[in-house]
C-alpha positions as CSV (number, residue, x, y, z in Angstrom):
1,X,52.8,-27.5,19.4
2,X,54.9,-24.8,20.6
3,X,54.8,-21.2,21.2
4,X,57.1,-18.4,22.4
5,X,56.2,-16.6,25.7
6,X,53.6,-13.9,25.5
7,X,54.4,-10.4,25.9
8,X,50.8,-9.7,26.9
9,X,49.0,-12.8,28.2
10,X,45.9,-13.4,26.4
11,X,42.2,-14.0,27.1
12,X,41.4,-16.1,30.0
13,X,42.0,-20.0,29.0
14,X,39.2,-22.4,28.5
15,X,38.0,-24.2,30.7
16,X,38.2,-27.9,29.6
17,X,37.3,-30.8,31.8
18,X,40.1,-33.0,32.6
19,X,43.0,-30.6,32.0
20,X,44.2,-28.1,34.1
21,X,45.8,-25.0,32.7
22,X,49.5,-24.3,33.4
23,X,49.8,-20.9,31.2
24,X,49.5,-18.7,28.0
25,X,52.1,-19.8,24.9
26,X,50.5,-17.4,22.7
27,X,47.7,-15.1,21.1
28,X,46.7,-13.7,17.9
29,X,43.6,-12.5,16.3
30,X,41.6,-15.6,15.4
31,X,43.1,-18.0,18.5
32,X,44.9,-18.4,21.5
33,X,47.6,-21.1,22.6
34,X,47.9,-22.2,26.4
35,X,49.8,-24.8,28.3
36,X,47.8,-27.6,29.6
37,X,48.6,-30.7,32.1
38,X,46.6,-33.3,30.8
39,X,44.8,-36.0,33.3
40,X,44.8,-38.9,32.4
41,X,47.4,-40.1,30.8
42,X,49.5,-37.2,32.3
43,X,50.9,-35.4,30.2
44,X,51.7,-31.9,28.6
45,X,49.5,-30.5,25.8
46,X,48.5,-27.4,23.8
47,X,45.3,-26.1,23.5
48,X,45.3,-24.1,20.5
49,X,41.6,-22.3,21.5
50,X,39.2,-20.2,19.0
51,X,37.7,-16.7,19.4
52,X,34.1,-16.4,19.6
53,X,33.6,-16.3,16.1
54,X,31.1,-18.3,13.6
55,X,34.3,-18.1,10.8
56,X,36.8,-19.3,13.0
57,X,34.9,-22.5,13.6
58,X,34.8,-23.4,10.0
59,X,38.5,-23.0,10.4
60,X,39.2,-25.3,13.7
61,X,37.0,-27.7,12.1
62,X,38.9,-28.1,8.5
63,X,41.9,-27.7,10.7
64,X,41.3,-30.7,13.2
65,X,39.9,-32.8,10.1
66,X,43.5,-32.5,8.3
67,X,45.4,-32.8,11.3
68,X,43.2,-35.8,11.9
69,X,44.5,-37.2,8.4
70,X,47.9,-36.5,8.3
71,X,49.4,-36.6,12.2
72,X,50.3,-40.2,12.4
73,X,53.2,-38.6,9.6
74,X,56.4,-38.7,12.0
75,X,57.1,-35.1,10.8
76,X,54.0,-33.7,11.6
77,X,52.3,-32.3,14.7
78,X,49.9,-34.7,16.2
79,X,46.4,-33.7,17.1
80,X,45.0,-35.4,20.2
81,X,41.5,-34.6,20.1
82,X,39.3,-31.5,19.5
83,X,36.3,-30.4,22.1
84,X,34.5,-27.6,22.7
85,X,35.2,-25.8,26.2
86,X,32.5,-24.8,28.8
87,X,32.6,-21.2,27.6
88,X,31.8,-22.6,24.3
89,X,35.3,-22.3,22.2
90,X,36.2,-24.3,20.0
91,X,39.8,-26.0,21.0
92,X,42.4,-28.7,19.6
93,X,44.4,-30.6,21.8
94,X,47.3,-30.4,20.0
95,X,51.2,-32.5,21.0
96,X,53.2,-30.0,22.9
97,X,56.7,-29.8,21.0
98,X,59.2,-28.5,23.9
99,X,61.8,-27.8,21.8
100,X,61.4,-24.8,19.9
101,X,60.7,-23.9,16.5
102,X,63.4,-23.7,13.3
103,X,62.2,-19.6,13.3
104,X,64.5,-19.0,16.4
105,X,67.5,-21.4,15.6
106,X,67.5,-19.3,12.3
107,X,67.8,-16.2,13.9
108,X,70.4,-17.6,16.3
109,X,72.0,-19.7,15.5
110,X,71.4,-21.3,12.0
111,X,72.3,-24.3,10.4
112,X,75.1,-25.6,8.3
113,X,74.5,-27.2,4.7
114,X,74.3,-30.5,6.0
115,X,71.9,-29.8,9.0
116,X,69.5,-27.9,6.6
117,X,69.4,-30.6,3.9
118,X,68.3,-32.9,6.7
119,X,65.6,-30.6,7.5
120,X,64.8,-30.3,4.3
121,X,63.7,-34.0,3.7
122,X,61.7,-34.1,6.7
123,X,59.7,-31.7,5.5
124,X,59.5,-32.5,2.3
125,X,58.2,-35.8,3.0
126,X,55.6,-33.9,5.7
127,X,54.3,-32.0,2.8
128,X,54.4,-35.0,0.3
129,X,52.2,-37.0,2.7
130,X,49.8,-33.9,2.9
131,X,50.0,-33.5,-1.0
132,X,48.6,-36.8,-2.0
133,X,46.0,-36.6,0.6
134,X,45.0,-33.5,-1.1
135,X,45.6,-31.1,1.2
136,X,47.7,-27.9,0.7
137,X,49.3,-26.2,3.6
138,X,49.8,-22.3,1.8
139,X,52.0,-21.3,5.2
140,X,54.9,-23.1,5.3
141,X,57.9,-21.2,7.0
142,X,60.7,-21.9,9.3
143,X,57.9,-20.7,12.3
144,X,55.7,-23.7,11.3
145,X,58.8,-26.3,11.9
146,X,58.2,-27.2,15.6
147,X,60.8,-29.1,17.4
148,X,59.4,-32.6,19.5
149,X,60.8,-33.5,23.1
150,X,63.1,-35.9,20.8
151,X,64.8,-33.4,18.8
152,X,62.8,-34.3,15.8
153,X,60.9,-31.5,13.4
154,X,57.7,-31.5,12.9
155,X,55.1,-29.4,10.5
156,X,52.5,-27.9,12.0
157,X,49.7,-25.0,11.6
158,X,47.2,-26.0,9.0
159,X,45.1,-23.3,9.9
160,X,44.6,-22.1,6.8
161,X,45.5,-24.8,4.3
162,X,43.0,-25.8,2.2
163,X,41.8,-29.0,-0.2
164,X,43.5,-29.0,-3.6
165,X,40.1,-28.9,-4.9
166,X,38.8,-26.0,-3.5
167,X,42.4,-23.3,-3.0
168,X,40.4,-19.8,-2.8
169,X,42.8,-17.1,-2.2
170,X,45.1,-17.5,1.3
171,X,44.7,-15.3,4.0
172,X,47.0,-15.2,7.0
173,X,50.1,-16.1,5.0
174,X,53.9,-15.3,5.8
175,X,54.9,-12.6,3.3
176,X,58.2,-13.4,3.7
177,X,58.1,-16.9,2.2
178,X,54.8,-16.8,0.0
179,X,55.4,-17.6,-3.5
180,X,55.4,-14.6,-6.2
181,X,52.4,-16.0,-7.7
182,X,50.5,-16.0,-4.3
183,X,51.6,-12.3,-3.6
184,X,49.8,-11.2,-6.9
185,X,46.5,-13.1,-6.0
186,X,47.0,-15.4,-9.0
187,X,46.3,-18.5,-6.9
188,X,45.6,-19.5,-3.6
189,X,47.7,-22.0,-3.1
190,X,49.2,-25.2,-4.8
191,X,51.9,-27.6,-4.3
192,X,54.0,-25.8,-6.7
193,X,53.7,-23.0,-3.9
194,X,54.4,-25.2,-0.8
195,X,57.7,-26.5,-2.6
196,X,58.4,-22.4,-2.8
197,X,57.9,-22.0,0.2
198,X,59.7,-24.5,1.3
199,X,62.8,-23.4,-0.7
200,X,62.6,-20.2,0.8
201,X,62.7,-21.3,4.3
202,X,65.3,-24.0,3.5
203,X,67.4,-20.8,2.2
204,X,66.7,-19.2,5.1
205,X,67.3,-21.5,7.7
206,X,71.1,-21.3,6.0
207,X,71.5,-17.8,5.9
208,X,69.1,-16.4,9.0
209,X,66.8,-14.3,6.5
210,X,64.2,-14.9,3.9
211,X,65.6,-15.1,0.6
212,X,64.5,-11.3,-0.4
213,X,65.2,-9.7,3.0
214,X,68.6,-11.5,2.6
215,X,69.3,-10.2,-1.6
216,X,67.8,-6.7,-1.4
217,X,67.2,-3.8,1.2
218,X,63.5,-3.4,1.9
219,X,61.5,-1.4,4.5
220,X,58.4,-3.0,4.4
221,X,55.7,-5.5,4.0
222,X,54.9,-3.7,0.5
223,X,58.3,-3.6,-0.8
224,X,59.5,-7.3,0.4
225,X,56.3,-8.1,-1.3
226,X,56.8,-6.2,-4.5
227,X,60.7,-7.7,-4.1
228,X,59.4,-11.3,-4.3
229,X,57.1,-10.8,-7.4
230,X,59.1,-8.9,-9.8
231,X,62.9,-8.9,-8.8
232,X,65.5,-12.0,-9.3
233,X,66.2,-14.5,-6.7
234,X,69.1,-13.5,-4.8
235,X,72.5,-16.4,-4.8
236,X,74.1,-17.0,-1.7
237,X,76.9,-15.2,-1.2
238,X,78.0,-16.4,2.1
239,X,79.4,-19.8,1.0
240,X,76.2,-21.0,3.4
241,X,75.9,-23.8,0.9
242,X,77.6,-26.0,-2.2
243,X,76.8,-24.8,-5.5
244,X,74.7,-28.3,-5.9
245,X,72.3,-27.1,-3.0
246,X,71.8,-23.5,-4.2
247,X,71.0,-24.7,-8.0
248,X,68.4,-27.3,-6.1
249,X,66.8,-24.2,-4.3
250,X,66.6,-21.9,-7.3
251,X,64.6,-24.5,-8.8
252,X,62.2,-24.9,-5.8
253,X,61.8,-20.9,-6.1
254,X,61.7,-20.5,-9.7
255,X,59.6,-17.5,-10.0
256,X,57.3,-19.6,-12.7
257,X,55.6,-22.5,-10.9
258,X,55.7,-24.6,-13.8
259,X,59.9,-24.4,-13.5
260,X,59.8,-25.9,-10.1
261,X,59.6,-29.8,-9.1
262,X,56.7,-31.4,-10.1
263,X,56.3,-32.8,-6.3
264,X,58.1,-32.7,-2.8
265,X,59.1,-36.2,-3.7
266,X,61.5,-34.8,-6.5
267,X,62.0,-32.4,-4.1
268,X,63.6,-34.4,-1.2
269,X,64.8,-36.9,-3.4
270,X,67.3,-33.9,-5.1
271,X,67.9,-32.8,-1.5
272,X,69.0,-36.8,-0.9
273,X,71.4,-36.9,-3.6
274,X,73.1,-34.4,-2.5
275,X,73.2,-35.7,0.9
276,X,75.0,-38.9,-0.3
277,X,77.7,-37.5,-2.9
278,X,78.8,-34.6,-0.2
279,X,78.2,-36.4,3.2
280,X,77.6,-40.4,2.7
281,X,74.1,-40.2,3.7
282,X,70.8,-39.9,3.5
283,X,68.0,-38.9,5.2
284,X,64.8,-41.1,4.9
285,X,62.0,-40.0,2.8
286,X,58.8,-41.1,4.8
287,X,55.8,-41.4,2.6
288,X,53.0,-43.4,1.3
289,X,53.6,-45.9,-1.2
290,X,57.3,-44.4,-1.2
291,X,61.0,-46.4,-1.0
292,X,62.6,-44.4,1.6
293,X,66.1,-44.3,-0.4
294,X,66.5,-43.0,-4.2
295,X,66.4,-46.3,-6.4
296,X,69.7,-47.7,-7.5
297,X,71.5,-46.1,-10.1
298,X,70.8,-42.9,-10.2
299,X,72.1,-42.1,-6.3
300,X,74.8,-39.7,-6.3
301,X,75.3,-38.9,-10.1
302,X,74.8,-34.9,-11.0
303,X,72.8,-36.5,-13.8
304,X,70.0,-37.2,-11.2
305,X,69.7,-34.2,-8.9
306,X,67.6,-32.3,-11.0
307,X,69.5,-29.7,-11.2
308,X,69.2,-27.2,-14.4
309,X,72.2,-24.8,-15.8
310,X,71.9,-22.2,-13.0
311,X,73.1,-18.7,-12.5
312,X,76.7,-19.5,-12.1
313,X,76.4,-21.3,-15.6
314,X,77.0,-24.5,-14.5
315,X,75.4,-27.8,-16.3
316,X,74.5,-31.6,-15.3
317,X,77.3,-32.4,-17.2
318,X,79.5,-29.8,-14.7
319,X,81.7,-31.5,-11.9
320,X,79.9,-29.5,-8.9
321,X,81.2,-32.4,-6.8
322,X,84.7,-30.5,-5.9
323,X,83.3,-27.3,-6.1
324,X,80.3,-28.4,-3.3
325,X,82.8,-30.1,-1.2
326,X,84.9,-26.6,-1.0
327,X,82.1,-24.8,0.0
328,X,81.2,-27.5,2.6
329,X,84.6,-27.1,4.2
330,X,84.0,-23.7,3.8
331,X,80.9,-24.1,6.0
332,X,82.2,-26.6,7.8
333,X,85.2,-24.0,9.1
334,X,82.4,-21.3,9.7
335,X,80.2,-23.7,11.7
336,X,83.4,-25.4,14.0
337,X,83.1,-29.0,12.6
338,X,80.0,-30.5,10.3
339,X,76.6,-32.0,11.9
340,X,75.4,-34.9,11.7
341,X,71.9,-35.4,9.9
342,X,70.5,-35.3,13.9
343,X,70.8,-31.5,13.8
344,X,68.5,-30.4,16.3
345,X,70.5,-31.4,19.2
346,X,73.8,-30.0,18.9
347,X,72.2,-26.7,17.7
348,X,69.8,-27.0,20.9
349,X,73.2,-27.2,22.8
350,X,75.0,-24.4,20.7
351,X,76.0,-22.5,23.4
352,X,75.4,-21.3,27.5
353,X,73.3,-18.2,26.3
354,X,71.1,-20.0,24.3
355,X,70.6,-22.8,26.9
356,X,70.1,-20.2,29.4
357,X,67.2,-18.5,27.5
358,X,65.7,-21.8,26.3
359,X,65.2,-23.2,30.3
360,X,64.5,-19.4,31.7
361,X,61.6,-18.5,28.8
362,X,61.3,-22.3,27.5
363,X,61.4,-21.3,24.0
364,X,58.2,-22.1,23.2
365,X,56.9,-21.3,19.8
366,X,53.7,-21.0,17.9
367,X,53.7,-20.6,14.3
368,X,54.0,-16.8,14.2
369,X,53.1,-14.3,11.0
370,X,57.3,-13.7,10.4
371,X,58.8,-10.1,10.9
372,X,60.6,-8.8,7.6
373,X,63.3,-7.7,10.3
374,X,66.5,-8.8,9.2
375,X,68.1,-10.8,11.3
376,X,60.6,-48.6,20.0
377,X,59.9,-51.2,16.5
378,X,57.1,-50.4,14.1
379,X,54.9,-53.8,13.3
380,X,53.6,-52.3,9.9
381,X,54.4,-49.6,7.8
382,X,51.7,-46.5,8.0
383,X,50.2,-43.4,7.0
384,X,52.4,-41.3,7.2
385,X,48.3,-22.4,13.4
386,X,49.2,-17.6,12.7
387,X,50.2,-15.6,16.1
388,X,52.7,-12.9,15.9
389,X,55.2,-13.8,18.6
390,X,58.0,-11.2,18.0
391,X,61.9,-12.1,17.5
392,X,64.3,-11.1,20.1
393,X,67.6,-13.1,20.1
394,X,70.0,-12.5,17.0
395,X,73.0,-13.9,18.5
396,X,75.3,-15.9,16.6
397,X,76.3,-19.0,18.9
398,X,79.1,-21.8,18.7
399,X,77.7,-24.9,17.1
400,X,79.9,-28.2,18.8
401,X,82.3,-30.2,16.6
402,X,80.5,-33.5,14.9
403,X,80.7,-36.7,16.8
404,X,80.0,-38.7,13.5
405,X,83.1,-38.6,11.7
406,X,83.1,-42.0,10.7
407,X,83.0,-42.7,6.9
408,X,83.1,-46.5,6.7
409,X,80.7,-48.0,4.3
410,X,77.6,-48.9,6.3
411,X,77.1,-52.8,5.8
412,X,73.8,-54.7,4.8
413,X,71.9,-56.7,7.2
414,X,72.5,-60.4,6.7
415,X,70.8,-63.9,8.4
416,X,66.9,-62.6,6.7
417,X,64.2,-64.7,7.1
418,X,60.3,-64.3,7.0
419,X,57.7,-66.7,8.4
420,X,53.9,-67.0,7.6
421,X,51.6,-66.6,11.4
422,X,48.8,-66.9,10.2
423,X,47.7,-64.1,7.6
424,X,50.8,-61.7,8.7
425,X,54.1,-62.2,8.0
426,X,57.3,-61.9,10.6
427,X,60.5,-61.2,9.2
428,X,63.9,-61.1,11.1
429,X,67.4,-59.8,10.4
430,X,70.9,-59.9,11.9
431,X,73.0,-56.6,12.4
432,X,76.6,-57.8,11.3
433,X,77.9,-54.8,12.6
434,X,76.0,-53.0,15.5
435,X,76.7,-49.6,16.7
436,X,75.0,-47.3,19.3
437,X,71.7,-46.1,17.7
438,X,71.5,-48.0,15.0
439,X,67.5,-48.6,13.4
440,X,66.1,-50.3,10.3
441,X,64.3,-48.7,7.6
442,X,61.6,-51.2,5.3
443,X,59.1,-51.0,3.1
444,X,57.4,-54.2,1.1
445,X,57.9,-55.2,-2.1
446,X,55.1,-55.8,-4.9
447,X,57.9,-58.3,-6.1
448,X,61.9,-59.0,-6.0
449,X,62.4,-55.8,-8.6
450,X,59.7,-53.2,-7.0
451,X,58.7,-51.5,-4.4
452,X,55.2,-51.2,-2.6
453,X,53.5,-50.0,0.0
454,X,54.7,-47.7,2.9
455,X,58.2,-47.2,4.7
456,X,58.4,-47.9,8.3
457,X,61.5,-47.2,10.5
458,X,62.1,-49.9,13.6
459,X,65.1,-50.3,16.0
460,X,64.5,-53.9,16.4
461,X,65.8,-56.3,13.6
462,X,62.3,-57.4,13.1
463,X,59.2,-56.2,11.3
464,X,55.3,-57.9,11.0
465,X,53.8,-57.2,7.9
466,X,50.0,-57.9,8.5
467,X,47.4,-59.0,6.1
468,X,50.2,-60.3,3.4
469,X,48.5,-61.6,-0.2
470,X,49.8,-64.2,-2.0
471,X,52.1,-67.1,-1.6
472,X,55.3,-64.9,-1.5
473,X,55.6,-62.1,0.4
474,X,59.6,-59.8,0.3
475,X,60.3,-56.7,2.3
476,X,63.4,-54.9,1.3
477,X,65.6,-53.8,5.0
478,X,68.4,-51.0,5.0
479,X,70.7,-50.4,7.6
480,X,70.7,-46.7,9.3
481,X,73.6,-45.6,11.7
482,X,72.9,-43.0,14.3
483,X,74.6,-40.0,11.6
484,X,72.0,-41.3,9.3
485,X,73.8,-43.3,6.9
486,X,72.6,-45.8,5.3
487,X,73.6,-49.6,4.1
488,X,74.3,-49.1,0.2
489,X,72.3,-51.9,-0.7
490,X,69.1,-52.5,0.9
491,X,68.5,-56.9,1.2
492,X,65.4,-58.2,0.7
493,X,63.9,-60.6,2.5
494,X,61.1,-63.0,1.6
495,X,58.7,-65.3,2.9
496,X,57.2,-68.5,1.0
497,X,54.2,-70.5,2.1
């Protein structure tokens, strides 16, 4: 967790046994974040810590259980442990993300199409895995994307999500990027609202405003509000984005819930497509039970992006394909040169003054209630807070030329082979081609035609699959390059005892 420097420093900081406090990241009314050194092992931490309050116990408590459930998700904060201080408050040790939050790259320096897209199926994955574990998060926003010490995003604040079965009306929310149909207190929260809200901070992370504050002039909470519920979504104007992109998020904020995808999945699987036809990758969609590339045959077709007649009056049926790869140069000019699916470091690097206020202030950010200013090898596949910090920096920086230029078909790995240890499985691979930062991406297969179980990501040309059933047991491997693309076809490998 992260937090922008306080303006005024909060209460005094727990006192917790084995940690010793370094100083305050940030306040608000229910909690308090602090920098920690942590014993043993040594390390950096958060302590998100409660006010005395009976209420706000509840909430640590529901908060620490989720966190519990959902942080071994490589896109979502990880919760070390939660403990109760010698002054009695309740505090979560929470992973301290050094890099920032996607709140102050959007106001400084923003992302390009491709960048965002990535972005966007990280997070849509986050919120999938959350999803199907029943949990709703009701305050997702560019704020809540924190950035870890390797440049990767990560979802955090669950403060005041809630169980699908039990979504009583949100409190604490982000008026900016709430759904219409949480602003009128018609529902509490649901997926169909995450996706929204998701959408909305996807749009903004391309444009450096909220979708309303970006379409119409408002001067205040009330009328942003009263914007969201009753007026039309604003189009891009900017060429910040292909016409393919902006159809995908006007049906993540389609004012009627029922108009939007049915899950993240269809979400960042519409935001893959995409990815591919305009840039030759994808980014891997990390979830449970979940193939982390689109299935064959419906990759890169307009026909499969989920993408309804739009605004602009284009159909399925409507070459976009030219038209998105004009805006992207577009964008691509504006930006000086196209990012590779690894956004965060470039735009970390974007430019001296930025740099400069990162190391002087350390850019450390808590998810914040937003302004309406303007402005090593994985043996088996897995499971996958609100303080107002204010905005200061609206500067628009330089973001560096892309490194990744390279468009040369990605091959498939070759020389597989799985042996039976005992009741795990080993399976190796050769790279016929390797470059600097290559990785592998598998997931196991039910049989030679399907897909089962959970995706892993290793960088060794290996993977154990422990506890394997039956007398046949196939992983399917793909190739990923360090700009994120990915082997066409992924080989599958099988063992046979």
């Amino acid at each position: 967790m992260t937090s922008q420097p306080c303006e005024t420093p909060p209460a005094d900081p727990p006192d917790l046994p084995g940690y010793h406090y370094v100083r305050p990241l940030g306040m608000g009314g229910t909690s308090s974040v602090y920098l920690y050194e942590q014993e043993s092992p040594s390390r950096p931490v958060a302590v998100k810590a409660s006010a005395y309050s009976q209420a706000t116990h509840g909430l640590f408590l529901r908060e620490a259980d989720y966190l519990a459930r959902l942080s071994t998700h490589p896109y979502i904060l990880t919760i070390h442990q939660a403990v109760v201080s010698r002054d009695g408050r309740d505090c979560l040790i929470l992973e301290f993300a050094s890099g920032g939050n996607c709140k102050t790259i959007m106001r400084s320096t923003r992302l390009n199409e491709e960048q965002t897209l990535d972005l966007g199926v990280r997070m849509a994955s986050a919120l999938y895995s959350a999803h199907t574990k029943g949990i709703i998060h009701r305050d997702v926003k560019p704020g809540n994307f924190l950035i870890t010490e390797q440049g990767l995003p990560v979802l955090s604040d669950f403060g005041i999500s809630a169980s699908t079965y039990g979504t009583a009306e949100a409190r604490g929310l982000s008026i900016p990027w709430a759904a219409p149909e949480i602003l009128a207190n018609s529902a509490g929260g649901s997926e169909a609202s995450d996706i929204y809200s998701l959408g909305a901070s996807l749009f903004g992370m391309l444009t450096g405003q909220s979708p309303f504050e970006y379409g119409y002039q408002v001067a205040n909470e009330d009328q942003l509000a009263q914007a969201i519920m009753h007026q039309r979504l604003p189009s891009l104007h900017g060429g910040e984005a292909s016409v393919m992109f902006e159809q995908v998020l006007d049906r993540a904020m389609a004012h009627d819930r029922d108009d939007r995808y049915y899950t993240a999945l269809d979400f960042g699987r519409a935001m893959q497509k995409i990815q591919q036809k305009l840039y030759g990758h994808m980014t891997s969609f990390i979830g449970d039970g979940v193939a982390p590339f689109p299935d064959k045959g419906d990759g890169g077709h307009t026909t499969g992006l989920g993408i309804d007649a739009g605004r602009d009056g284009l159909s399925d049926a409507t070459d976009v394909g030219s038209q998105g790869r004009l805006y992207g140069d577009a964008g691509q000019a504006r930006n000086g040169g196209r990012l590779s699916g690894k956004w965060v470091r470039p735009v970390l690097a974007a430019g001296a003054t930025l740099l400069a206020v990162t190391l002087v202030v350390g850019l450390f950010v808590l998810p914040d209630i937003d302004s309406i200013r303007p402005g090593a090898a994985t043996t088996a596949p897995g499971n996958e807070t609100s303080t107002t910090i204010p905005e200061t920096t609206n500067t628009e920086g330089p973001i560096p030329r892309n490194s990744f230029e390279d468009h040369t078909p990605v091959p498939s790995v070759v020389g597989g082979s799985g042996t039976y240890q005992g009741a795990q499985v080993v399976f190796t691979w050769d790279n016929p081609d390797p470059q600097p930062g290559d990785t592998y991406v598998w997931y196991p297969l039910a049989d030679q035609a399907s897909r089962h179980g959970s995706t892993a990501q290793t960088n060794e040309p290996s993977a154990v699959l422990p506890q394997a059933e039956g007398t046949q047991t196939c992983i399917a491997v793909s190739l990923v390059r360090a700009d994120q693309r990915v082997s066409q076809e992924p080989t599958t490998i099988c063992a046979t005892q």
